[in-house]
N, C-alpha and C positions, 0 to 999 in steps of 0.2 A: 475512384478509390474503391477496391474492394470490401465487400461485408466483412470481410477478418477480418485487414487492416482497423477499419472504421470502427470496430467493437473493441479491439486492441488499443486503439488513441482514448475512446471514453474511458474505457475502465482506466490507465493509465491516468486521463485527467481527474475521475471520481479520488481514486487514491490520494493523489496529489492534492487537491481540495481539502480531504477527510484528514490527511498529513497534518496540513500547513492550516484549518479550521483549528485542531487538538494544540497545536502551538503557538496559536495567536500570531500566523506570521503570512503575508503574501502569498499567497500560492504562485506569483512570478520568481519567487526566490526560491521554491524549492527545487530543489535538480536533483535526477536521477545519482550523481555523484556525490552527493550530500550523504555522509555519515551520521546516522541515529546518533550516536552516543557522542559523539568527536565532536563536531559540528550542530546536529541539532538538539544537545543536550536534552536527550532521551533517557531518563533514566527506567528504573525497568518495572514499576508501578504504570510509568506513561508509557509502556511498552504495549502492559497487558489493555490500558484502556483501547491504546490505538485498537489492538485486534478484536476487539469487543464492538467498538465502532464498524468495525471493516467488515464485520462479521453479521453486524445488524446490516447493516446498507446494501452490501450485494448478497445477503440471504445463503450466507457460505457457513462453513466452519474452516479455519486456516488449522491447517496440521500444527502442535507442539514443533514434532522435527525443523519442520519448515520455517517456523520462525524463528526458531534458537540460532539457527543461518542467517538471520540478517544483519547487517551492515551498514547496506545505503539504501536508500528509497529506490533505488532500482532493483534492490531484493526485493523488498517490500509488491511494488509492482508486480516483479515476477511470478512472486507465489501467489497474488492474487489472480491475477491472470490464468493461471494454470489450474487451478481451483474453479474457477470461474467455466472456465472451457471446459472439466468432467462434468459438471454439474447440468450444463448447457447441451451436452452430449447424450 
């Protein structure tokens, strides 16, 4: 597996851990398709902590814009991800 990939799948499982630790729920159960608000009843106080967390843990700041975009934990993912890689750069 290459070093993207491989940096791609932690950060990916980090979030997902950091997710599903903040909600008291398996982190087997969380899926990139899961809905913040629909589904993992996120409301937007547990918004702000997530990114606070996500923000302590991989030593980032996630953009305003950025997250006002999210949806499912595959946003979520995403923009860390991409933060992650300028940061990394």
């Amino acid at each position: 597996m290459s070093d993207i990939l491989s940096a791609k799948l932690e950060t990916e499982r980090r979030v997902i851990r950091i997710v599903s630790s903040y909600l008291s729920v398996d982190s087997q159960d969380v899926e990139f398709g899961l809905r913040l608000v629909e589904d993992l009843y996120v409301d937007s106080i547990g918004l702000v902590e997530i990114v606070m967390v996500l923000n302590e843990s991989f030593g980032i700041e996630l953009p305003e814009p950025g997250v006002r975009k999210w949806r499912t934990v595959g946003d979520v993912c995403w923009l860390v991800e991409s933060v992650v890689d300028k940061v990394s750069c």
